[in-house]
One Martini backbone bead per residue (centre of mass of N, CA, C, O) as a GRO file, in nm:
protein
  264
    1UNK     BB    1   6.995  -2.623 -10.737
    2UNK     BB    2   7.173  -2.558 -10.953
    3UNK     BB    3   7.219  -2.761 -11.287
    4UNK     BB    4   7.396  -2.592 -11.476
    5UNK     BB    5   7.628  -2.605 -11.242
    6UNK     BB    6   7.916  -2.682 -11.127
    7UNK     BB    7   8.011  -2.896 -10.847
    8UNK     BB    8   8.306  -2.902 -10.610
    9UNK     BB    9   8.427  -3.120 -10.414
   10UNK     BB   10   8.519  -3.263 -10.081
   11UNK     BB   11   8.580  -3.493 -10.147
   12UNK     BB   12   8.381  -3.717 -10.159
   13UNK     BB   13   8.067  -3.856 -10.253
   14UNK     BB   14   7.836  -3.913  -9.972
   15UNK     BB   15   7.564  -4.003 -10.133
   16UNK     BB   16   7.296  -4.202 -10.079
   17UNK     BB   17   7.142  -4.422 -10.337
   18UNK     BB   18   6.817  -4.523 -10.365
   19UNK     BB   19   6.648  -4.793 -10.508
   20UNK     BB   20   6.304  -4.949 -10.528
   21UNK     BB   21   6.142  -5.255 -10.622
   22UNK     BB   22   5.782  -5.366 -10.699
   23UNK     BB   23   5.701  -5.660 -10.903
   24UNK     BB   24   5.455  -5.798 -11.101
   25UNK     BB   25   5.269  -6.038 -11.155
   26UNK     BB   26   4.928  -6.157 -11.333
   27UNK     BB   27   4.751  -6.482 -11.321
   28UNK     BB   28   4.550  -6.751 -11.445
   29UNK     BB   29   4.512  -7.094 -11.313
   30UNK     BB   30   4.248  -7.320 -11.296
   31UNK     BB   31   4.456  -7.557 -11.206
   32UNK     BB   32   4.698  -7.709 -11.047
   33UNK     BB   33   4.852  -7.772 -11.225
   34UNK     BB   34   4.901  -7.521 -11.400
   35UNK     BB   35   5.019  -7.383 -11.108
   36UNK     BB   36   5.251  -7.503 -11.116
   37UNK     BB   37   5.388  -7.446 -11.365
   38UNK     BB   38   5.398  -7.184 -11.390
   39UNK     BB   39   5.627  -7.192 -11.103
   40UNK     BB   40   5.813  -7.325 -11.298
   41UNK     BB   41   5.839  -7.124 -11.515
   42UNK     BB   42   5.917  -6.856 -11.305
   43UNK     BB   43   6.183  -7.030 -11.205
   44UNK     BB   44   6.319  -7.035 -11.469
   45UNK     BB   45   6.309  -6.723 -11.633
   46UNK     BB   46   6.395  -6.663 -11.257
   47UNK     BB   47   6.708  -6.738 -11.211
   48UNK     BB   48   6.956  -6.697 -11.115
   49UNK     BB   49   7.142  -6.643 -11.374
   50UNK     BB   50   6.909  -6.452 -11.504
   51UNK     BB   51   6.983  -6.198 -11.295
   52UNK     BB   52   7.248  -6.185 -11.292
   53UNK     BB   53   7.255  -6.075 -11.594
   54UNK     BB   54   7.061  -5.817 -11.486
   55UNK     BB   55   7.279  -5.702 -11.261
   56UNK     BB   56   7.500  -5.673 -11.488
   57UNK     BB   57   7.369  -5.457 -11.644
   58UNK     BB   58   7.332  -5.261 -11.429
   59UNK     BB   59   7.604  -5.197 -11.340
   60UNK     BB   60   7.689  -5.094 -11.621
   61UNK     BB   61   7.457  -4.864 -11.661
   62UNK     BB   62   7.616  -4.709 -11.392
   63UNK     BB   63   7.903  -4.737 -11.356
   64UNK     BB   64   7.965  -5.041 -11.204
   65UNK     BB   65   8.196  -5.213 -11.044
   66UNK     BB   66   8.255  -5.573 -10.953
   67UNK     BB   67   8.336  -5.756 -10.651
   68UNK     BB   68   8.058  -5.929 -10.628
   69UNK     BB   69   7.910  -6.257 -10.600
   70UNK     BB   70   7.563  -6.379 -10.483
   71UNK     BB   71   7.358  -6.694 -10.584
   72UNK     BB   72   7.001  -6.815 -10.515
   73UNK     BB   73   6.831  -7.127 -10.545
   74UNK     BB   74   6.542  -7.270 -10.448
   75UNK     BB   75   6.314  -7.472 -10.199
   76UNK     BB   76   6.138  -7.466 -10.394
   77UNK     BB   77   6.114  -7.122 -10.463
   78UNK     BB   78   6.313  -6.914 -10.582
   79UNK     BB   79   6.557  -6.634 -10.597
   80UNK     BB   80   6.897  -6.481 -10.513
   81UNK     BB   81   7.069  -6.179 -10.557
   82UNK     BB   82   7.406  -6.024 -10.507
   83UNK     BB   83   7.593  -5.723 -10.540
   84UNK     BB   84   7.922  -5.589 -10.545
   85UNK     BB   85   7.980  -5.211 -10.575
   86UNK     BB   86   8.211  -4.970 -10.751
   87UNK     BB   87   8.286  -4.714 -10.854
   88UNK     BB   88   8.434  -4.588 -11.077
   89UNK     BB   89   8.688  -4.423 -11.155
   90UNK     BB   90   8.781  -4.051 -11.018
   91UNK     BB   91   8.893  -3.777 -11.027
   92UNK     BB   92   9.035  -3.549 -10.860
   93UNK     BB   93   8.739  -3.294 -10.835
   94UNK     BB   94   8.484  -3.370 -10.880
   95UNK     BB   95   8.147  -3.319 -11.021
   96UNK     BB   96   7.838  -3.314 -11.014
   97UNK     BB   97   7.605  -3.509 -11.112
   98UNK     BB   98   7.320  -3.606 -11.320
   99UNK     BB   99   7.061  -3.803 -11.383
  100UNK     BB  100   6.986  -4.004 -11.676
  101UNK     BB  101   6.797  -4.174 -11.895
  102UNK     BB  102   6.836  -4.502 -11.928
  103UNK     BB  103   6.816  -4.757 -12.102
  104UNK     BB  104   6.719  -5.037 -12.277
  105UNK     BB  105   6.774  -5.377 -12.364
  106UNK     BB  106   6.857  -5.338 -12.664
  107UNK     BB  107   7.062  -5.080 -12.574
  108UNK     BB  108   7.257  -5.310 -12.459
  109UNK     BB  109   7.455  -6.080 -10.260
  110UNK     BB  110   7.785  -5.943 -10.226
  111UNK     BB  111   8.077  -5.767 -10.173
  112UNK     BB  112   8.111  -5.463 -10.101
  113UNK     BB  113   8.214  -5.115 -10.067
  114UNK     BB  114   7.967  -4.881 -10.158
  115UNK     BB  115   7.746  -5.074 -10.310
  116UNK     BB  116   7.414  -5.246 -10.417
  117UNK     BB  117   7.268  -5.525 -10.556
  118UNK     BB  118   6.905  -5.694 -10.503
  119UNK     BB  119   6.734  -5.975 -10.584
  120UNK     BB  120   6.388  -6.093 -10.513
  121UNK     BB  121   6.187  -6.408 -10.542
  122UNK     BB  122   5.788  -6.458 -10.562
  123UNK     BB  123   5.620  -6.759 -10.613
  124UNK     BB  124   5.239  -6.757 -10.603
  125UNK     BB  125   4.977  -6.960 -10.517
  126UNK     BB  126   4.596  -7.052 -10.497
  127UNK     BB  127   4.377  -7.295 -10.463
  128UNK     BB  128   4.077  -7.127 -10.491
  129UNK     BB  129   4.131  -6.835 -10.728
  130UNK     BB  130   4.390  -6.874 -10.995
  131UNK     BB  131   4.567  -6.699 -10.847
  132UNK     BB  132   4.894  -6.566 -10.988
  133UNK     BB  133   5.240  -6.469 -10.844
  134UNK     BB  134   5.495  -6.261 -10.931
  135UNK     BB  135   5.741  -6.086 -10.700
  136UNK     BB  136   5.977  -5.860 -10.719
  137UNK     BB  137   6.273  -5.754 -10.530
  138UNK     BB  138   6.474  -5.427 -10.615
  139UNK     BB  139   6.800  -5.332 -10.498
  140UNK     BB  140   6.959  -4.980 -10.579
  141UNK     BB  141   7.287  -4.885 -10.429
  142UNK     BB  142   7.442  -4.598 -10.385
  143UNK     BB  143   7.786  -4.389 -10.423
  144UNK     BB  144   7.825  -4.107 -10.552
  145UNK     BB  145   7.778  -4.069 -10.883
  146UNK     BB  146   7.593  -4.243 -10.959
  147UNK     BB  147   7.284  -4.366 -11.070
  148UNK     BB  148   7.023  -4.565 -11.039
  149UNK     BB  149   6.801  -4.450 -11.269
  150UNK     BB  150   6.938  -4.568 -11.522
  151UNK     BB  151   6.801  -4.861 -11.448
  152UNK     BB  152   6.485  -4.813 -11.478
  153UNK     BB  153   6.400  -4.894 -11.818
  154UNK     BB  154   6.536  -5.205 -11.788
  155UNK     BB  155   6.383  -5.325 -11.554
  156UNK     BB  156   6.098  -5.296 -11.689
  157UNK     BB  157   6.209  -5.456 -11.934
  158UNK     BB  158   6.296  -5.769 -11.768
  159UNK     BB  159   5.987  -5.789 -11.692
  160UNK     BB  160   5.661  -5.917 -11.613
  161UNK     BB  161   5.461  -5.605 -11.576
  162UNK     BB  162   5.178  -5.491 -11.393
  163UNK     BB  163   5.309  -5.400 -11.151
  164UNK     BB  164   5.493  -5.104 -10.971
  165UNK     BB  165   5.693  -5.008 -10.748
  166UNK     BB  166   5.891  -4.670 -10.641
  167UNK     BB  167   6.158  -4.606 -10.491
  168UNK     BB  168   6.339  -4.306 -10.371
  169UNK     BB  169   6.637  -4.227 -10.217
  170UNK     BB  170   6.825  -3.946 -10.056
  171UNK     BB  171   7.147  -3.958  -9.849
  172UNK     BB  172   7.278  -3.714  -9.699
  173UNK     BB  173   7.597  -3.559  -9.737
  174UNK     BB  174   7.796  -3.321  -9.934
  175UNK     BB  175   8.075  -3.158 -10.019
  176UNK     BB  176   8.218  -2.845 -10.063
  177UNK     BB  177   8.485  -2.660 -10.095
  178UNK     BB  178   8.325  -2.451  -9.871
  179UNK     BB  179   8.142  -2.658  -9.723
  180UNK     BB  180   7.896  -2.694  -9.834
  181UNK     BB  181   7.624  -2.848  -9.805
  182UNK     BB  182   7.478  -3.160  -9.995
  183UNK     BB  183   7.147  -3.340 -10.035
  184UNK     BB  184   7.164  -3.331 -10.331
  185UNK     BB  185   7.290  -3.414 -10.709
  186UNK     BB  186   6.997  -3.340 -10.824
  187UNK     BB  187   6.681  -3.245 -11.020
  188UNK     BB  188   6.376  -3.406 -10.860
  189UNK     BB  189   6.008  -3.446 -10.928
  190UNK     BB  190   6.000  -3.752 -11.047
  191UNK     BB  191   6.065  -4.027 -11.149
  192UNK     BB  192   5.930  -4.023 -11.408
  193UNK     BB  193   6.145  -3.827 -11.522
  194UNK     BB  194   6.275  -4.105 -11.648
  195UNK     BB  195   6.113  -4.245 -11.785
  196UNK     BB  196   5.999  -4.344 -12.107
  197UNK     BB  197   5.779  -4.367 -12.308
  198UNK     BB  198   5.662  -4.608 -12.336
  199UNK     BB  199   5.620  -4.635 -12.022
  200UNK     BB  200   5.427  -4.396 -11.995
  201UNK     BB  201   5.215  -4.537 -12.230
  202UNK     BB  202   5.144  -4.791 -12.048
  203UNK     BB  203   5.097  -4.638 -11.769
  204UNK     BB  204   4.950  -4.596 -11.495
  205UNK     BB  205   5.031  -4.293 -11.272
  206UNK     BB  206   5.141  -4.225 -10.903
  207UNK     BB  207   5.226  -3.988 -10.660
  208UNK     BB  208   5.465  -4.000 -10.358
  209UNK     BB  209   5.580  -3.745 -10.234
  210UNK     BB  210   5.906  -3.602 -10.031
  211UNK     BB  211   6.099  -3.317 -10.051
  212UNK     BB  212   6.216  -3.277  -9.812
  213UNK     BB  213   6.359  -3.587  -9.787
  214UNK     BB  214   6.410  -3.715 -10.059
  215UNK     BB  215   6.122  -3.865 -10.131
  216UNK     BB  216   6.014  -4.101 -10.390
  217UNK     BB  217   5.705  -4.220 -10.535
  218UNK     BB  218   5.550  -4.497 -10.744
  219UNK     BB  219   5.309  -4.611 -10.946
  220UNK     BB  220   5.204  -4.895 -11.148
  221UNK     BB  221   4.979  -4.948 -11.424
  222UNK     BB  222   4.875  -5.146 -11.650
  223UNK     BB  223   4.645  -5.082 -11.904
  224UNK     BB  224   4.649  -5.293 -12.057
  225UNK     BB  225   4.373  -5.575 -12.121
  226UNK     BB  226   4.421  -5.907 -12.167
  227UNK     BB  227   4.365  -6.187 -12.100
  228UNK     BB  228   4.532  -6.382 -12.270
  229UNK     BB  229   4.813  -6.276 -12.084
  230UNK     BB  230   4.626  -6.429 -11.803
  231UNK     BB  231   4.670  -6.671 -11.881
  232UNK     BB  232   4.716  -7.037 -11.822
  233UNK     BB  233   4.662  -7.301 -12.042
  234UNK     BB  234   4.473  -7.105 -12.160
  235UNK     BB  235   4.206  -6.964 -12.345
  236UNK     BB  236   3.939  -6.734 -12.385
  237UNK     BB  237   3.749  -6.920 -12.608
  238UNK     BB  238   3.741  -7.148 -12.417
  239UNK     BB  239   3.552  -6.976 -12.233
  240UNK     BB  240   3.282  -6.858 -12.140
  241UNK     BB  241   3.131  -6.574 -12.064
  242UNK     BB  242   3.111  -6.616 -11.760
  243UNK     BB  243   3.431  -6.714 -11.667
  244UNK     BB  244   3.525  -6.453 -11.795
  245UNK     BB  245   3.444  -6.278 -11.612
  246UNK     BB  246   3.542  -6.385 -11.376
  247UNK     BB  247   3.825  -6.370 -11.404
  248UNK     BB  248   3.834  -6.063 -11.469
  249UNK     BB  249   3.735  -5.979 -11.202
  250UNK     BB  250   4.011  -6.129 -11.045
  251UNK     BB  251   4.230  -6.009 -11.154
  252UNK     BB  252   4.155  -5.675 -11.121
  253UNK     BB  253   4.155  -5.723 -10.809
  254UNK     BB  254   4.458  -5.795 -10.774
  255UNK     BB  255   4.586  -5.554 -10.939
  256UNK     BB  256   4.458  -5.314 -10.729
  257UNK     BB  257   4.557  -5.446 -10.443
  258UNK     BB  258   4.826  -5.380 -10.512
  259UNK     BB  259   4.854  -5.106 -10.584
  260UNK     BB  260   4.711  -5.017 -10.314
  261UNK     BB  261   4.782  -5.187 -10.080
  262UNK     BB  262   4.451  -5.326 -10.037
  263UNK     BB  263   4.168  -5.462  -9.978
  264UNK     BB  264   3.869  -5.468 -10.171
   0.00000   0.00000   0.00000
């Protein structure tokens, strides 16, 4: 498809577009009380109230007014949003158009008509080995011209981010004025070609893309490591040299672990 081109359709754009994230943040903590608080404090810092703002700032930067909202925090741990979604109006014989890169977060579920946005959170802690993970699953479906990809670079920086896998998948198809069906109505060889720059210098990414079937996957892993980022309620200081290698050979076996999704 020509992306220069403005093409007229003939009545909606029935193309539904999902964009689907699983983010992880991972932590070590020494002892039981230590992994207690972690789980309490990721259960403030995102709880249903907090997603709900993150889910309304997403519903706006893609253009999409809410129709309901259904939001539960869990007992023991953990939260659930959904968003219900309908597109902004559109004047009628509208054009396909492109999805471009979107906000930054400074720069800035209930029942839909046509799309939906979700998160579920899953804060975890293992009493042997000191790792604890919390992780986001968040999924934004549209349909129309509205884009979730716009709400890519919003979401990697409203997270504490250390892994995160990314599926794109454009389904269906809509039809132009002369009748001839359209797969997909913007150009895309990579999710990262939306992507911030800020974000492509943080991460490490590979792609496993099926260009055939308009379906994009990305993975992406924190570069740096710091220690100090991955402990909770104690310093690297305060450890000894023995203790500081085995801690950080354990966190970074289960960074590899979620990145490649296998026991290593």
């Amino acid at each position: 498809m020509n992306s220069g081109r403005k093409i007229k359709l003939h009545g909606f754009n029935n193309l539904t577009k999902a964009l689907s994230f699983n983010i992880y943040d991972v932590c070590f903590a020494t002892n039981e009380e230590q992994r207690s608080r972690y789980i309490r404090y990721i259960d403030e810092a995102y709880n249903a109230e907090r997603l709900t703002a993150i889910l309304t700032d997403v519903s706006s930067i893609i253009g999409a007014n809410i129709l309901n909202v259904a939001r539960q925090d869990y007992d023991p741990q953990g939260a659930s949003v959904t968003i219900l979604i309908a597109e902004e109006p559109v004047e009628p014989g509208s054009t396909i158009s492109s999805a471009a890169p979107g906000p930054l977060p400074e720069s800035l579920v209930g029942h839909l008509d046509k799309s939906h946005i979700t998160v579920h959170t899953y804060p975890e802690s293992h009493p042997h080995d000191g790792i604890c993970t919390f992780r986001a699953d968040i999924d934004v479906a549209t349909c129309g011209i509205i884009s979730p990809l716009k709400a890519l670079n919003y979401l990697i920086h409203s997270f504490e981010s250390d892994i995160v896998t990314v599926d794109y998948r454009v389904r269906g198809f809509t039809r132009d004025v002369r009748g001839r069906k359209h797969y997909i109505d913007h150009k895309i060889a990579s999710i990262q070609d939306y992507f911030s720059s800020d974000t492509k210098q943080a991460y490490d990414m590979i792609d496993v893309n099926v260009y055939q079937e308009n379906l994009f996957h990305t993975k992406m892993r924190l570069k740096d490591f710091d220690l100090d980022n991955y402990l909770f309620g104690i310093r690297a200081e305060e450890l000894d040299r023995r203790e500081r290698g085995k801690i950080e050979r354990r966190l970074r076996k289960e960074m590899q672990e979620l990145f490649y999704a296998r026991n290593l």
